[in-house]
mmCIF file of the N, C-alpha and C atoms, coordinates in Angstrom:
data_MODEL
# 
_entry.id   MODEL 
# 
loop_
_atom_site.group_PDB 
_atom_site.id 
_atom_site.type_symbol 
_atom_site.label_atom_id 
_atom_site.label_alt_id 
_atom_site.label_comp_id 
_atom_site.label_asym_id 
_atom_site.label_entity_id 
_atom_site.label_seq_id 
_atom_site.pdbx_PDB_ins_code 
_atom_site.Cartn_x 
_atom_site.Cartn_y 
_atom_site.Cartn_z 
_atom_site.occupancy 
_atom_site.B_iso_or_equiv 
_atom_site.pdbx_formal_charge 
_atom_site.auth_seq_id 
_atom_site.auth_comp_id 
_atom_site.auth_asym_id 
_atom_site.auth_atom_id 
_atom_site.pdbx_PDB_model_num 
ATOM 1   N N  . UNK A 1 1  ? 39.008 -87.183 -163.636 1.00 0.00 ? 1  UNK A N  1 
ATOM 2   C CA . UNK A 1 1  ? 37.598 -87.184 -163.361 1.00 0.00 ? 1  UNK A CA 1 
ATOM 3   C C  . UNK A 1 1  ? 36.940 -86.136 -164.256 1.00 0.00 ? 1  UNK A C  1 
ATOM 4   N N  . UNK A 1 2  ? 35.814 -86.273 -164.521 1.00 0.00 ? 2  UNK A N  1 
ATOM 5   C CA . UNK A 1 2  ? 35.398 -85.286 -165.912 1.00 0.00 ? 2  UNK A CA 1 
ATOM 6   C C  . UNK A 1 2  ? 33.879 -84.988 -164.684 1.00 0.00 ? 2  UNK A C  1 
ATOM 7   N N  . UNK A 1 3  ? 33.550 -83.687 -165.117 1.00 0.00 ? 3  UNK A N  1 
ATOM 8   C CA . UNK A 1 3  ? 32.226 -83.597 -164.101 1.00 0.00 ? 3  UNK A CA 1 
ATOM 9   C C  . UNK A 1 3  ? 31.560 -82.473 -164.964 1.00 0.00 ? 3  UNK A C  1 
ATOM 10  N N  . UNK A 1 4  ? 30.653 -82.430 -165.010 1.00 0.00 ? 4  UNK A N  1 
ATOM 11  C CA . UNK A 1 4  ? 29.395 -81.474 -165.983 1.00 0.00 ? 4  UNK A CA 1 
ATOM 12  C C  . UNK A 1 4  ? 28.959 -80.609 -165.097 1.00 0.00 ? 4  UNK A C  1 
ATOM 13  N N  . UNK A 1 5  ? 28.776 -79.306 -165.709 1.00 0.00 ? 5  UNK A N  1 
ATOM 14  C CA . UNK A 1 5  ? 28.203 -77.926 -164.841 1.00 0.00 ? 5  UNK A CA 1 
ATOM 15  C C  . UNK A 1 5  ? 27.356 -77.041 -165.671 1.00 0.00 ? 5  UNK A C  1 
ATOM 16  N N  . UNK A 1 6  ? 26.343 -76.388 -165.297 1.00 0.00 ? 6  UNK A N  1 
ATOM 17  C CA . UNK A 1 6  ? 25.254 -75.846 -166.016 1.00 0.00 ? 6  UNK A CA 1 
ATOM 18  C C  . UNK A 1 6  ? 26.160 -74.197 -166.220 1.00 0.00 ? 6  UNK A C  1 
ATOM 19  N N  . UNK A 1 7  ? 26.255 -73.584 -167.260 1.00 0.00 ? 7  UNK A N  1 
ATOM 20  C CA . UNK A 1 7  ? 26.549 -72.337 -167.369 1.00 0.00 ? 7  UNK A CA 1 
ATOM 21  C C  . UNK A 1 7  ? 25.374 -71.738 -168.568 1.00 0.00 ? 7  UNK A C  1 
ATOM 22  N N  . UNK A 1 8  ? 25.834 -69.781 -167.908 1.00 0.00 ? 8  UNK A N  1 
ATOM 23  C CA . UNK A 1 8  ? 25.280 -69.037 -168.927 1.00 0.00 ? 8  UNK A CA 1 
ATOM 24  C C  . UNK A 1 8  ? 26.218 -68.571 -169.599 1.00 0.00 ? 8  UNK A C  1 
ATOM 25  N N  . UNK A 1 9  ? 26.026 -68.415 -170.952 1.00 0.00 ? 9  UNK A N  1 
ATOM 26  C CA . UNK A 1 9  ? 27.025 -68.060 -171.940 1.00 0.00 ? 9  UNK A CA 1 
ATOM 27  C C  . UNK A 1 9  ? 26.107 -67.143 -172.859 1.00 0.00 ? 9  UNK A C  1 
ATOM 28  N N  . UNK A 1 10 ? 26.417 -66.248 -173.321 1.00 0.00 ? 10 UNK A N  1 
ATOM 29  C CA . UNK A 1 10 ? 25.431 -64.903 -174.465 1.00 0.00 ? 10 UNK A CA 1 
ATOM 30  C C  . UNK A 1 10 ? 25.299 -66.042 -175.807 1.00 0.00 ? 10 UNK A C  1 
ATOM 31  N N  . UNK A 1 11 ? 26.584 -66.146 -175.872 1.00 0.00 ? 11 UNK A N  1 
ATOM 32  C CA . UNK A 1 11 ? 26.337 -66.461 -177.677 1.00 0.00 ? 11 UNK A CA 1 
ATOM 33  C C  . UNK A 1 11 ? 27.465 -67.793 -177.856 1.00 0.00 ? 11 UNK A C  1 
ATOM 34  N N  . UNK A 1 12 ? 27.134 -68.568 -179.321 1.00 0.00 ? 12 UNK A N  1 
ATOM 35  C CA . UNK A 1 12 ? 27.895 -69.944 -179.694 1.00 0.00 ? 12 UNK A CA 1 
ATOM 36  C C  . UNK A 1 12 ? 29.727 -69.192 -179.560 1.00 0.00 ? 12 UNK A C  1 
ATOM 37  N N  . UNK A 1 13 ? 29.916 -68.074 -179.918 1.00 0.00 ? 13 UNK A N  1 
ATOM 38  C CA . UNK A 1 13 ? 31.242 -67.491 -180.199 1.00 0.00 ? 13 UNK A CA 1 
ATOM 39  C C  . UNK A 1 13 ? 32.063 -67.492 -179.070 1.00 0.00 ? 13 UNK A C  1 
ATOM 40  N N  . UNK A 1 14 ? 30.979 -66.727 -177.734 1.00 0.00 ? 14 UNK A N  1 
ATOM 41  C CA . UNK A 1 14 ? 32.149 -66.448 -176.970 1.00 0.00 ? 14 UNK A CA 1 
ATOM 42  C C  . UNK A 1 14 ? 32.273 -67.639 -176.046 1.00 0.00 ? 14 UNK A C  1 
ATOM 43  N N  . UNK A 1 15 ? 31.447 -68.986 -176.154 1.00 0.00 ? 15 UNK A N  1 
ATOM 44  C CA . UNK A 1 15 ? 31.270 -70.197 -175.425 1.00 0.00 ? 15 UNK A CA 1 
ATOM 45  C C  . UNK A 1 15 ? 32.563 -70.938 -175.866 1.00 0.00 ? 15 UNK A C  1 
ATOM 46  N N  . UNK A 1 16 ? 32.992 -70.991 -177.617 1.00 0.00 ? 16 UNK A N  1 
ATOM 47  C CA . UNK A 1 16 ? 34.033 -71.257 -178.085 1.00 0.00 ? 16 UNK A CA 1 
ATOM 48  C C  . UNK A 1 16 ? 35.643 -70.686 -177.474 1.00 0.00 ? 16 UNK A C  1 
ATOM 49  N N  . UNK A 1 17 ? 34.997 -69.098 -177.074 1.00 0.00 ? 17 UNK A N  1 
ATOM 50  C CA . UNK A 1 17 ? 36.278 -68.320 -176.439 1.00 0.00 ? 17 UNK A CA 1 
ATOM 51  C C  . UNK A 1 17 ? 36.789 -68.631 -175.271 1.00 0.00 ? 17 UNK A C  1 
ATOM 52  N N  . UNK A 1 18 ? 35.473 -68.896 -174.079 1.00 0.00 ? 18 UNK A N  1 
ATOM 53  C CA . UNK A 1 18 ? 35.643 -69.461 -173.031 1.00 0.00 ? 18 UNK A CA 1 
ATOM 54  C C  . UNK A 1 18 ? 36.287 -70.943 -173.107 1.00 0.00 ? 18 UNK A C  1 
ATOM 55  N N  . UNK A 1 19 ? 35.946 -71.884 -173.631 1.00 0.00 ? 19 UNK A N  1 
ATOM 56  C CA . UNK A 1 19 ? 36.767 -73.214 -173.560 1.00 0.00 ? 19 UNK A CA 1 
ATOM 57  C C  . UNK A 1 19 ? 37.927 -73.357 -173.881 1.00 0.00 ? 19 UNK A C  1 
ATOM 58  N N  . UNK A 1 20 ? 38.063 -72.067 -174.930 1.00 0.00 ? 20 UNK A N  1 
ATOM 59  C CA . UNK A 1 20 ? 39.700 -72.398 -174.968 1.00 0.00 ? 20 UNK A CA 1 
ATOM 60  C C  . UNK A 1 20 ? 40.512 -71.591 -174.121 1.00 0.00 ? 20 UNK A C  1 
ATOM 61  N N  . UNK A 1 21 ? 39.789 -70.457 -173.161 1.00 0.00 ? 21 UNK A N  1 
ATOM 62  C CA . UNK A 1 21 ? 40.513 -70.146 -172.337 1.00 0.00 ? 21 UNK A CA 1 
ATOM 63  C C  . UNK A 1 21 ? 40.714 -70.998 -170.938 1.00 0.00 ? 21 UNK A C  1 
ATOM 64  N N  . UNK A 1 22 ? 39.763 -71.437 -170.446 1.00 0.00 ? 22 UNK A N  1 
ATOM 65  C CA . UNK A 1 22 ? 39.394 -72.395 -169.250 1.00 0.00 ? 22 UNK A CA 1 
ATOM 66  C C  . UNK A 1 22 ? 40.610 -73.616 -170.179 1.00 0.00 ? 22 UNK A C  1 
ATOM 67  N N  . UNK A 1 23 ? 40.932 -74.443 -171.216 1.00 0.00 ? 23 UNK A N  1 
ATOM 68  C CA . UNK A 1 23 ? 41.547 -75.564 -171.527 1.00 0.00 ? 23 UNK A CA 1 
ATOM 69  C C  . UNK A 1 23 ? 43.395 -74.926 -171.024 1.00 0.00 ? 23 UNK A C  1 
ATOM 70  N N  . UNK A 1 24 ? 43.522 -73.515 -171.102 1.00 0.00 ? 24 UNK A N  1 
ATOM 71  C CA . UNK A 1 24 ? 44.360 -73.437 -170.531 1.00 0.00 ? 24 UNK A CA 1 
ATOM 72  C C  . UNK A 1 24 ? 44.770 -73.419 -169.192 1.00 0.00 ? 24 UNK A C  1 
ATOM 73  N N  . UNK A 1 25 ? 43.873 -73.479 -168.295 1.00 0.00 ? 25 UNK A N  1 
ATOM 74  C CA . UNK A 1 25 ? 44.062 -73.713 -166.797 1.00 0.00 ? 25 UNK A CA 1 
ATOM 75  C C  . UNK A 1 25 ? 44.929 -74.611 -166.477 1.00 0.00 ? 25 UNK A C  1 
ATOM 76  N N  . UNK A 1 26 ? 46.258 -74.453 -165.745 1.00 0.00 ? 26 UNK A N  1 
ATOM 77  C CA . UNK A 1 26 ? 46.709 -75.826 -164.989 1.00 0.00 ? 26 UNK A CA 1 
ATOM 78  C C  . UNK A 1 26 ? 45.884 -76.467 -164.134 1.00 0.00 ? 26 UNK A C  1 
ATOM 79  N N  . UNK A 1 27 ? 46.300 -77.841 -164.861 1.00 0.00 ? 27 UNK A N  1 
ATOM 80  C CA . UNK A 1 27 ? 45.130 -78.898 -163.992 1.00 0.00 ? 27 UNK A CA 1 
ATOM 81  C C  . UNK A 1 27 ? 44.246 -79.052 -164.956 1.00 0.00 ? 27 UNK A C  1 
ATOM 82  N N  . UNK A 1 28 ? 43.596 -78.700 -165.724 1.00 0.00 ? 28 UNK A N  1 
ATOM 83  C CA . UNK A 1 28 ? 42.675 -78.558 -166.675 1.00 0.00 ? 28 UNK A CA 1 
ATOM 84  C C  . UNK A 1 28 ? 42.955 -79.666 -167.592 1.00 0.00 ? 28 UNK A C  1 
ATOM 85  N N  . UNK A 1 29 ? 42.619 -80.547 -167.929 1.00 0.00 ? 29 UNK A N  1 
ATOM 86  C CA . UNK A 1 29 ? 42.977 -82.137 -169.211 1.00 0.00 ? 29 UNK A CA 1 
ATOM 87  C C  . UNK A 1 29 ? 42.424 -81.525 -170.196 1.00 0.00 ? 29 UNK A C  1 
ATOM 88  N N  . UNK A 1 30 ? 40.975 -81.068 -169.910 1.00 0.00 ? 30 UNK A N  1 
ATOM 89  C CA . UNK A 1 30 ? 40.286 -80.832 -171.370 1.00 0.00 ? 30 UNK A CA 1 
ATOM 90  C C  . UNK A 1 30 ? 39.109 -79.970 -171.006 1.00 0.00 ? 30 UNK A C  1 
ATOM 91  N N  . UNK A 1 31 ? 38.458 -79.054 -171.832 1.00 0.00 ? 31 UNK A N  1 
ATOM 92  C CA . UNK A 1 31 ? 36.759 -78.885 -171.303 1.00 0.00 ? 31 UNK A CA 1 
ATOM 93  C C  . UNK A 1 31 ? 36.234 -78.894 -172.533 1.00 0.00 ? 31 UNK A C  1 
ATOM 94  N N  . UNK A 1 32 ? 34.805 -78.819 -172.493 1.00 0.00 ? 32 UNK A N  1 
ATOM 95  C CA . UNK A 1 32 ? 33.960 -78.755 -173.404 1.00 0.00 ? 32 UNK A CA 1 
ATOM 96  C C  . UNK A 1 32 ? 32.672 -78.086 -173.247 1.00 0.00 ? 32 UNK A C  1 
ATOM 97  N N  . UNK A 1 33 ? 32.439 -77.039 -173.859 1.00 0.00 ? 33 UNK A N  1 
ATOM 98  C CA . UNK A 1 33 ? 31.212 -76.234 -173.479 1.00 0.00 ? 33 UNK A CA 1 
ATOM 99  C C  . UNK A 1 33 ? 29.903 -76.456 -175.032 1.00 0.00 ? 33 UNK A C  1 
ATOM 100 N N  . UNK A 1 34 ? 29.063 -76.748 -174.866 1.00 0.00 ? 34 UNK A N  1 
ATOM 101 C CA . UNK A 1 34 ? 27.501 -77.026 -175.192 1.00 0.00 ? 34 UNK A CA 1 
ATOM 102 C C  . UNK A 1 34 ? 27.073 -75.929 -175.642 1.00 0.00 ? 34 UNK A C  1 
ATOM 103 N N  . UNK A 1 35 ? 27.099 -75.391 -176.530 1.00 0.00 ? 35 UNK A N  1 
ATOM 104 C CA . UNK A 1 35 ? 26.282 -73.897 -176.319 1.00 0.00 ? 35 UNK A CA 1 
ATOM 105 C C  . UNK A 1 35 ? 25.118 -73.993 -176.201 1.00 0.00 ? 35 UNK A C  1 
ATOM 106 N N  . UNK A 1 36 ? 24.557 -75.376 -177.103 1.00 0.00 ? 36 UNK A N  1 
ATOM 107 C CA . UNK A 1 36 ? 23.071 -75.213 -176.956 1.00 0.00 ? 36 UNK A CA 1 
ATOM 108 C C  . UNK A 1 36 ? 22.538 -75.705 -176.118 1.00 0.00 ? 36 UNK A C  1 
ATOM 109 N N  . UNK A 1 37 ? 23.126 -76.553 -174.838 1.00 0.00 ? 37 UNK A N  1 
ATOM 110 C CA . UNK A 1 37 ? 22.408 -77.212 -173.956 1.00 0.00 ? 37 UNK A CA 1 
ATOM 111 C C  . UNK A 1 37 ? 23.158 -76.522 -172.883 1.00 0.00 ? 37 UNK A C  1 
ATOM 112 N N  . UNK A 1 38 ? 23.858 -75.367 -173.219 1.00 0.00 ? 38 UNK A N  1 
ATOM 113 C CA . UNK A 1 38 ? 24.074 -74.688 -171.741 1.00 0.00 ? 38 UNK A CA 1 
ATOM 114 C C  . UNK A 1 38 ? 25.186 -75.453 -170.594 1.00 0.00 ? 38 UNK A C  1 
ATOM 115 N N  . UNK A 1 39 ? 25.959 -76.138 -170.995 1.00 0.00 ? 39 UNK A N  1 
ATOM 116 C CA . UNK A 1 39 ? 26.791 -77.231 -170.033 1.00 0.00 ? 39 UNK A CA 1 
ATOM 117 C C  . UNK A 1 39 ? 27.977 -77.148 -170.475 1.00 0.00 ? 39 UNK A C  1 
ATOM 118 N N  . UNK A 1 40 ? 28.787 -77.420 -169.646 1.00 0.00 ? 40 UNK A N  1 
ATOM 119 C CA . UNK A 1 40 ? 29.892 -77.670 -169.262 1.00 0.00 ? 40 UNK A CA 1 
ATOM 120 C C  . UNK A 1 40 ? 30.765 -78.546 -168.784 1.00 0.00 ? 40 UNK A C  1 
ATOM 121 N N  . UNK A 1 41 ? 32.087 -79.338 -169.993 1.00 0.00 ? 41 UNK A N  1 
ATOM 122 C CA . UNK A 1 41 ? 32.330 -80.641 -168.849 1.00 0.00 ? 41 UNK A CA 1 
ATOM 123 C C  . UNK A 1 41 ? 33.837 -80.384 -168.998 1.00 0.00 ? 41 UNK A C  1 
ATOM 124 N N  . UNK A 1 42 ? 34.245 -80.544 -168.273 1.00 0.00 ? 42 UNK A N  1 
ATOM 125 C CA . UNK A 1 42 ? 35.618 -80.346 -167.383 1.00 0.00 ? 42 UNK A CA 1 
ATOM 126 C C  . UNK A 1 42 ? 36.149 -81.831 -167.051 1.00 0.00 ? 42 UNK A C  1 
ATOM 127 N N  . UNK A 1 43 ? 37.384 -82.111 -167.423 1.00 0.00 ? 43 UNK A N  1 
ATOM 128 C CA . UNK A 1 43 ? 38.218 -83.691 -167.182 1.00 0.00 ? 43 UNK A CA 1 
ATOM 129 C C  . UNK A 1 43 ? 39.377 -82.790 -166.437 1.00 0.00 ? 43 UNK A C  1 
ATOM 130 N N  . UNK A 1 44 ? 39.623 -83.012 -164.957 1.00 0.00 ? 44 UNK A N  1 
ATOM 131 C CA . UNK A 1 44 ? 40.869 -82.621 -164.130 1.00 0.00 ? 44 UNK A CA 1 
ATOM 132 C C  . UNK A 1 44 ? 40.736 -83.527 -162.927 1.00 0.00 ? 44 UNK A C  1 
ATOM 133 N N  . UNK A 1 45 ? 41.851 -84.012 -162.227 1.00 0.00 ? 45 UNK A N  1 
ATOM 134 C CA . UNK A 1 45 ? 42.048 -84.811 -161.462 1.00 0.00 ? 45 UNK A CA 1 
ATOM 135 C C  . UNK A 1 45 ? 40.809 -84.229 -160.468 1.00 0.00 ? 45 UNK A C  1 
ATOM 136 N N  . UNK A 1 46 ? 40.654 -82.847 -160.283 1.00 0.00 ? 46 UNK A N  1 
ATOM 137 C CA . UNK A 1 46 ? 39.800 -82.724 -158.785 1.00 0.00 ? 46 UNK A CA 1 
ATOM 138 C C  . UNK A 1 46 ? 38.974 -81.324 -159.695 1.00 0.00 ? 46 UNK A C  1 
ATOM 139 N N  . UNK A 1 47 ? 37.658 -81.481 -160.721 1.00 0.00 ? 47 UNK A N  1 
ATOM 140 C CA . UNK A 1 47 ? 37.068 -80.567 -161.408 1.00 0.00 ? 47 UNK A CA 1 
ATOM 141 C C  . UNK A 1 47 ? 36.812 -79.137 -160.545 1.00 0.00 ? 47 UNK A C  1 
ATOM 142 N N  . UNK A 1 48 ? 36.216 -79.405 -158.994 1.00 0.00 ? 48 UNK A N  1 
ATOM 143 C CA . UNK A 1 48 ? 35.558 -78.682 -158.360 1.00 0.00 ? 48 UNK A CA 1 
ATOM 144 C C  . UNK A 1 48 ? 36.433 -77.853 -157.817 1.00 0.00 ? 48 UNK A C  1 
ATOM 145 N N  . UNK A 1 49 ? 37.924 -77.890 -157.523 1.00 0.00 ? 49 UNK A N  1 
ATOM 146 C CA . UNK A 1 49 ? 38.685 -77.144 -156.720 1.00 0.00 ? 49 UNK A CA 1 
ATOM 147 C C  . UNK A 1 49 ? 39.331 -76.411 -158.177 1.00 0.00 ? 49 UNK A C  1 
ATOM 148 N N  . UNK A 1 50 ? 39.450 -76.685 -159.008 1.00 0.00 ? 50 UNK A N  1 
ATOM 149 C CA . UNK A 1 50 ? 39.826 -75.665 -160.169 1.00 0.00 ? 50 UNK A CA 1 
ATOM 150 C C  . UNK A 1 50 ? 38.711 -74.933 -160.835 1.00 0.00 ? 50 UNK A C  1 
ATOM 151 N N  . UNK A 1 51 ? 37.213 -74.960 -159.967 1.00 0.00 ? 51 UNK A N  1 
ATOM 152 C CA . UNK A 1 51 ? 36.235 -74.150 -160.785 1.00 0.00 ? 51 UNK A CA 1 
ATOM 153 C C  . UNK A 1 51 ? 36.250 -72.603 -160.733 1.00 0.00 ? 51 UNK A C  1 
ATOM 154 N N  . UNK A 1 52 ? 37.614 -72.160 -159.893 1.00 0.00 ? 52 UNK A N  1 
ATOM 155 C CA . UNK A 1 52 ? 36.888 -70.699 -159.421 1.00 0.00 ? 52 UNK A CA 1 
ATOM 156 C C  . UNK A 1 52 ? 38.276 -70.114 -160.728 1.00 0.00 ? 52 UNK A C  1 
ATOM 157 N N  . UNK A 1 53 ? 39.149 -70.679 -160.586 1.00 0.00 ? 53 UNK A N  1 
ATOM 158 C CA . UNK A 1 53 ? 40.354 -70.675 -161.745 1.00 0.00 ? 53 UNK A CA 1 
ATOM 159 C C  . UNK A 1 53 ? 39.802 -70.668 -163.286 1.00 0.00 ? 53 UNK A C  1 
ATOM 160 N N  . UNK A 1 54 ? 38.640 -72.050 -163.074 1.00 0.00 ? 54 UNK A N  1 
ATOM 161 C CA . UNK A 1 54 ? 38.092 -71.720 -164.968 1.00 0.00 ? 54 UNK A CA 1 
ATOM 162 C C  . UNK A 1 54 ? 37.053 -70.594 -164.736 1.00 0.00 ? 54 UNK A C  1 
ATOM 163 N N  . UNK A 1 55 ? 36.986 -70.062 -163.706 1.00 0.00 ? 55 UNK A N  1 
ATOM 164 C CA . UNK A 1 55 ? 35.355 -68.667 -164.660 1.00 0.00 ? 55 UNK A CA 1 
ATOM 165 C C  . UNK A 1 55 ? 36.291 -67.877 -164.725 1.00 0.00 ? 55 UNK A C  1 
ATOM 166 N N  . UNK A 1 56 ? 37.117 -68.064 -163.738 1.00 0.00 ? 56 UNK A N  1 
ATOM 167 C CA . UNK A 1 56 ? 38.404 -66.329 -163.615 1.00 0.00 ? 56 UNK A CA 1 
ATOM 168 C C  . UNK A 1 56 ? 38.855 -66.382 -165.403 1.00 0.00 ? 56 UNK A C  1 
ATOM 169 N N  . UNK A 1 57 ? 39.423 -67.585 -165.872 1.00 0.00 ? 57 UNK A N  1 
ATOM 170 C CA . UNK A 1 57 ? 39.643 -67.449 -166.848 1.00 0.00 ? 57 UNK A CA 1 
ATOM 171 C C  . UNK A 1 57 ? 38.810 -67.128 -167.982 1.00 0.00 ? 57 UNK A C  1 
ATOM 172 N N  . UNK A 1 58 ? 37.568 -67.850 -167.771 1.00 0.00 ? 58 UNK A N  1 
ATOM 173 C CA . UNK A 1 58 ? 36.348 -67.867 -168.607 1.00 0.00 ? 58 UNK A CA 1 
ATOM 174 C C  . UNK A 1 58 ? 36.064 -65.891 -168.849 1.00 0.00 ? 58 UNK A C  1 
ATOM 175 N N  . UNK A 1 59 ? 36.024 -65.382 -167.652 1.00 0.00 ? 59 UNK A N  1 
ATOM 176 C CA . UNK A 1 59 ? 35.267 -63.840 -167.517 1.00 0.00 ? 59 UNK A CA 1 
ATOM 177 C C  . UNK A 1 59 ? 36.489 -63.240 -168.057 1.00 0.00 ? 59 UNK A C  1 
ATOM 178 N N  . UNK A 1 60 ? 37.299 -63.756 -168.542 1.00 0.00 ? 60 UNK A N  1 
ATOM 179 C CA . UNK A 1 60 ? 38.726 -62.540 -168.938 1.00 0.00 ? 60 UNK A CA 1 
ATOM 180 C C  . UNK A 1 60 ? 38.352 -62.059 -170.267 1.00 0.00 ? 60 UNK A C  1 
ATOM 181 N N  . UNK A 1 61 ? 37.441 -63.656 -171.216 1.00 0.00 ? 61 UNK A N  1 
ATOM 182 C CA . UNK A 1 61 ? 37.275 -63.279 -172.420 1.00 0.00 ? 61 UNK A CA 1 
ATOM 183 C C  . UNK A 1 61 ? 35.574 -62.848 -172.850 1.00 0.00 ? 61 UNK A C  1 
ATOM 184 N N  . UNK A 1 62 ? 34.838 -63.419 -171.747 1.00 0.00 ? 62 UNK A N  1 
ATOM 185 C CA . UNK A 1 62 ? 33.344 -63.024 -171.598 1.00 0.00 ? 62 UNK A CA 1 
ATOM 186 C C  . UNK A 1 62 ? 32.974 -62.698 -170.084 1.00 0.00 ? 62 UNK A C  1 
ATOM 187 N N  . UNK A 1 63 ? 33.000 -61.636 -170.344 1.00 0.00 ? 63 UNK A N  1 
ATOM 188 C CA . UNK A 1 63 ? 32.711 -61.085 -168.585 1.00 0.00 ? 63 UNK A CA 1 
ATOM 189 C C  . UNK A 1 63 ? 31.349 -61.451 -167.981 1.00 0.00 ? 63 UNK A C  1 
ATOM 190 N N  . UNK A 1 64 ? 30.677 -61.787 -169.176 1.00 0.00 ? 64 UNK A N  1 
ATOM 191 C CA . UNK A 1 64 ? 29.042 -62.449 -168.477 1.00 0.00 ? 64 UNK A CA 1 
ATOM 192 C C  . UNK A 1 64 ? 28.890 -64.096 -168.159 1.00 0.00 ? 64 UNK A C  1 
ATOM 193 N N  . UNK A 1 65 ? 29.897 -64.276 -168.607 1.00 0.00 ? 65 UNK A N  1 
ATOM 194 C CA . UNK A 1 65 ? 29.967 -66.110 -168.064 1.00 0.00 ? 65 UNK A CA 1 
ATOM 195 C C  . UNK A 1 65 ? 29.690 -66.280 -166.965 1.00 0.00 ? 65 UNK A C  1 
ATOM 196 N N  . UNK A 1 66 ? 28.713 -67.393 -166.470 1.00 0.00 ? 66 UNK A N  1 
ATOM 197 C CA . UNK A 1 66 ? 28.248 -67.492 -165.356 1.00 0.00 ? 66 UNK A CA 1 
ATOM 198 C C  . UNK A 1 66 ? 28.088 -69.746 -165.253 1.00 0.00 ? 66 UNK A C  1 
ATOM 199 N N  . UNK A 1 67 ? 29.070 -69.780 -164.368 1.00 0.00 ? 67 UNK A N  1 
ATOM 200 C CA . UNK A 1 67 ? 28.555 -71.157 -163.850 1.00 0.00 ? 67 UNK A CA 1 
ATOM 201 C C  . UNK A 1 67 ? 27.348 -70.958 -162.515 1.00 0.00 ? 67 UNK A C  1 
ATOM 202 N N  . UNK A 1 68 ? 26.311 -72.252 -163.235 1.00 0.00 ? 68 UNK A N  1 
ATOM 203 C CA . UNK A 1 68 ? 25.613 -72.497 -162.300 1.00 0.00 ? 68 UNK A CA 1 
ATOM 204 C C  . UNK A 1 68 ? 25.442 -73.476 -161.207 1.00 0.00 ? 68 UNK A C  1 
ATOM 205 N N  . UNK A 1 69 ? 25.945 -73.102 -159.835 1.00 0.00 ? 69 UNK A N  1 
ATOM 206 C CA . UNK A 1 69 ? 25.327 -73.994 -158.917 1.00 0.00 ? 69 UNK A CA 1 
ATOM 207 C C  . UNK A 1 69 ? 24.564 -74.969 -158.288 1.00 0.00 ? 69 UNK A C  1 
# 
């Protein structure tokens, strides 16, 4: 299942840093982050129960990453 999520990200660099840290999540198929439209799409059998796993990962390499609700 692939599902789209609004995030804040500072800059195109560390949006690049974040996806490839979040693509390492188990469970994780693939993600893809937007820099310029601010989004986020995630392909994992169940996106929403591995979201707290991709910011943990996401904030390791940009501590200001922020998914939005």
């Amino acid at each position: 299942m692939t599902k789209t999520y609004k995030i804040e990200v500072d800059c195109a660099a560390c949006a690049l840093k974040c996806q490839e840290a979040i693509k390492k999540v188990d469970g994780i198929k693939d993600c893809n982050i937007n820099f310029m439209t601010l989004k986020m799409t995630i392909d994992a059998e169940d996106p929403d129960a591995l979201l707290k796993k991709a910011l943990k990962a996401a904030r390791k390499v940009e501590p200001d990453f922020e998914i939005v609700e």
